[in-house]
C-alpha positions in Angstrom: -52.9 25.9 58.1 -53.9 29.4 58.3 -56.6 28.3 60.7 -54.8 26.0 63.2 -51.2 24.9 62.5 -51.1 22.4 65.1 -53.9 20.4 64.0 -52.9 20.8 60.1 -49.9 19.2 61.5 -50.9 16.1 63.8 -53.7 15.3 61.1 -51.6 15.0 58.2 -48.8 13.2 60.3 -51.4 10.7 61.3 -52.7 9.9 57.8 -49.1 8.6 57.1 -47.1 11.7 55.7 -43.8 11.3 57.0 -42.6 14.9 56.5 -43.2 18.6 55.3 -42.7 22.1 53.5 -44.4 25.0 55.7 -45.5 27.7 53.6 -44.7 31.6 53.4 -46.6 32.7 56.2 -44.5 30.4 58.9 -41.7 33.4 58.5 -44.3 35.3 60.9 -43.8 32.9 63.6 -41.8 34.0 67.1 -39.1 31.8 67.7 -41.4 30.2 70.5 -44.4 29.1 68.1 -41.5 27.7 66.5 -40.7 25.4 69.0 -43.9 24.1 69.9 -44.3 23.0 65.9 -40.7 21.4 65.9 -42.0 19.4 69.5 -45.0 18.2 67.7 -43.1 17.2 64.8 -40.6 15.1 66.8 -43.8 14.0 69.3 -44.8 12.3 65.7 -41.6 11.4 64.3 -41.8 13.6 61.0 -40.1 16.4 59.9 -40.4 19.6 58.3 -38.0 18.9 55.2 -38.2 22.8 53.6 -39.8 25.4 53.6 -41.5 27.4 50.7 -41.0 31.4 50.8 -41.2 34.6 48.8 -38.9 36.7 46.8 -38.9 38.7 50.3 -37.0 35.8 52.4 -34.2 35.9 49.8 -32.6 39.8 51.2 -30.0 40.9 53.3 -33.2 41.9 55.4 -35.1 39.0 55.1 -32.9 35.9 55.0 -31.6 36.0 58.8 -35.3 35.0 60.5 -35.7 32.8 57.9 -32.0 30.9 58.9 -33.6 31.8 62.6 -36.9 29.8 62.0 -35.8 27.0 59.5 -33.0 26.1 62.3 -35.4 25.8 64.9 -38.2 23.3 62.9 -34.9 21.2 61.3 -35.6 22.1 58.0 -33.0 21.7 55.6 -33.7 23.9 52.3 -34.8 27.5 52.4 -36.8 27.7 48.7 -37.9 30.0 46.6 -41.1 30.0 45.3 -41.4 33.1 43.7 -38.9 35.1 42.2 -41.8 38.6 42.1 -41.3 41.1 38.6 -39.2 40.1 36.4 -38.3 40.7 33.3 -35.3 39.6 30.3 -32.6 36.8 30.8 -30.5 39.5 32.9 -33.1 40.0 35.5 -33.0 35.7 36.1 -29.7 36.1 36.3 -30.4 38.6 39.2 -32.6 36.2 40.6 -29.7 33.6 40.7 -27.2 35.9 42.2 -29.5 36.6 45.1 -29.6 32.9 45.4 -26.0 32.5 45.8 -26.0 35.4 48.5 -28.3 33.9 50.0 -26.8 30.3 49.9 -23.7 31.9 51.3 -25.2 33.0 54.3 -27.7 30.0 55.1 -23.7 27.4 54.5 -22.8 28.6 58.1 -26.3 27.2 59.3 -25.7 24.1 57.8 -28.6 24.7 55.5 -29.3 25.2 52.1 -31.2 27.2 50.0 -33.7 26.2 46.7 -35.5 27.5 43.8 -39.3 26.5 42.6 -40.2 26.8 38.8 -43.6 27.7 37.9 -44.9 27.9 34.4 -43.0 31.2 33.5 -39.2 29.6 33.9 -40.4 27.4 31.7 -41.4 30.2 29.0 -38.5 30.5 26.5 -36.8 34.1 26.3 -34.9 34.8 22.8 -34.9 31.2 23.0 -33.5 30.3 26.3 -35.5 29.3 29.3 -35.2 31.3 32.8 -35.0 28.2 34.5 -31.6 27.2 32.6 -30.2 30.8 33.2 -31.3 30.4 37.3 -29.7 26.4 36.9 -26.0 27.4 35.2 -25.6 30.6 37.3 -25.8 29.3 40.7 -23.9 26.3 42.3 -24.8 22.5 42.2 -25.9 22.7 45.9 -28.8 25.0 45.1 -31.6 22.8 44.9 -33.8 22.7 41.4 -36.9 21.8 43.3 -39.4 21.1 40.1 -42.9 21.7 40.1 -44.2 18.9 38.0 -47.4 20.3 37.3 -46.5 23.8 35.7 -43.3 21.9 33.9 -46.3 20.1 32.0 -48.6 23.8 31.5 -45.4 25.4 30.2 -45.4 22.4 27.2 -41.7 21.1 28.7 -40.6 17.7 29.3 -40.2 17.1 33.4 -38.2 14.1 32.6 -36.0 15.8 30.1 -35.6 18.6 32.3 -34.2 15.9 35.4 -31.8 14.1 33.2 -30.4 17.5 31.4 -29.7 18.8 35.4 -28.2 15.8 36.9 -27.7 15.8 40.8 -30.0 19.2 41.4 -33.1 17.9 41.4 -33.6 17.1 45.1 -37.1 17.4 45.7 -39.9 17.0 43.5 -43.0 19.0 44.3 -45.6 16.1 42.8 -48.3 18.3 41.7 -50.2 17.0 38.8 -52.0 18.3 35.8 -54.2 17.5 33.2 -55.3 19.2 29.6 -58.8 19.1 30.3 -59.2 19.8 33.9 -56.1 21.8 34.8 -55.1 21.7 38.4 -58.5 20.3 39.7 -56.7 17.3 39.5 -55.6 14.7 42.0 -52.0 13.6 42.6 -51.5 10.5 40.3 -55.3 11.0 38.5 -53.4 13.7 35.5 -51.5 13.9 33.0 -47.7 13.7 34.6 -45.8 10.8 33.6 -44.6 9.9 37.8 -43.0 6.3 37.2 -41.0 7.9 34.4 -40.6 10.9 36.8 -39.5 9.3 40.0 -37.3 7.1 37.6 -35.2 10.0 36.1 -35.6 11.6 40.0 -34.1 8.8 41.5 -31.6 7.2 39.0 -29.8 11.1 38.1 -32.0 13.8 39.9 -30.4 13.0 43.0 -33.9 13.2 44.6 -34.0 13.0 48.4 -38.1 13.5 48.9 -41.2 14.0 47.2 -43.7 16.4 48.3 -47.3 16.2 46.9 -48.8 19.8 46.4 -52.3 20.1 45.6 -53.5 23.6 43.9 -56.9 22.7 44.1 -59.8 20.5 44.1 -63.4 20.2 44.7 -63.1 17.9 48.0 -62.6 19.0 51.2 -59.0 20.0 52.0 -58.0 16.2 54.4 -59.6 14.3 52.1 -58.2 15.8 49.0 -54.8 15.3 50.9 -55.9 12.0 52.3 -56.4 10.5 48.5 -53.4 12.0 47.4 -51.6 9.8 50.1 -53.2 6.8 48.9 -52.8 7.6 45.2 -48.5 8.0 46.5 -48.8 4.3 47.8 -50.2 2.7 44.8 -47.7 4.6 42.7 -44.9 3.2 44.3 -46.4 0.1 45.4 -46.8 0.3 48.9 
């Protein structure tokens, strides 16, 4: 992606991905680039489901080009995937209130705004976890997107976690794990649970798509993804 968007784009498309979360860096974009990757999208017929951003996006400063850019690609959630320093149960509760400011503003733009979990939200604080505090202080249309991956790091139950938050869990960002390998791990090929996952997803999350994310692994980037594709199918029978 950093290299050539465009090709990222068409080559994943044509493996058989039907859609996608651009990453941080598509904020940069003019409104023109823009364009271009929202006519190759519909060129392929995918789409560009959400989009991944920093701490940054979610501002008074920062939240209008992302509205700006996400409009133009027909993305529907604006996420957070990182919430930057923070520390105690009152600075996630921070975190949550910028949410709602920012899901205020994105409502008139018909879209909608997320938050990603890493292994931290899943770290208890005086016995509650950040995640929970992010979960009950925002409204039901903020999207729980949960990273499977560092659910299972953290020690916590993934499925647990769905069925406790009926109804938010509207993407699942399938990244696996594994004890002895860590993240060097294809999709499907760890230690995540994902017929119990996509169970619980689809029965109470209220899951509208899957996304695989893949930290890291020692094949080349289109075939790691490539694999991961085929690993999806067999999953779910395809």
């Amino acid at each position: 992606m950093a290299k050539d968007v465009i090709h990222s784009v068409k080559t994943c498309a044509r493996m058989g991905y039907p859609g996608f979360e651009f990453y941080g860096n598509y904020v940069s974009w003019t409104t023109d680039f823009a364009r271009e990757v929202r006519k190759v999208l519909d060129d392929l017929n995918v789409k560009c489901y959400s989009t991944h951003n920093g701490a940054n996006v979610f501002t008074p400063e920062g939240i209008g080009k992302a509205i700006e850019i996400n409009t133009i690609l027909g993305s529907n959630y604006i996420v957070q995937a990182s919430a930057g320093r923070v520390t105690g149960l009152d600075g996630w509760k921070g975190v949550a209130d910028r949410l709602v400011a920012a899901y205020d503003k994105t409502k008139a733009a018909q879209l909608k705004v997320g938050y990603h979990n890493h292994a931290t939200e899943f770290k208890a604080i005086d016995g509650e976890l950040p995640l929970a505090v992010i979960a009950r202080n925002t409204p039901r249309e903020v999207m729980m997107q949960l990273d499977v991956g560092t659910c299972l790091e953290a020690g916590q139950d993934p499925v647990k976690w769905i069925n406790d938050n009926p109804g938010r869990i509207t993407c699942v960002h399938c990244k696996d794990y594994s004890k002895e390998k860590g993240y060097r791990v294809l999709f499907g090929e760890g230690d995540a649970p994902w017929k119990q996952i996509m169970k619980a997803a689809e029965s109470t999350g209220g899951v509208e798509f899957y996304l695989i994310e893949q930290e890291g692994y020692d094949l080349p980037p289109f075939e790691t993804v490539e694999r991961c594709l085929a690993n999806a199918k067999k999953l779910q029978g395809a």
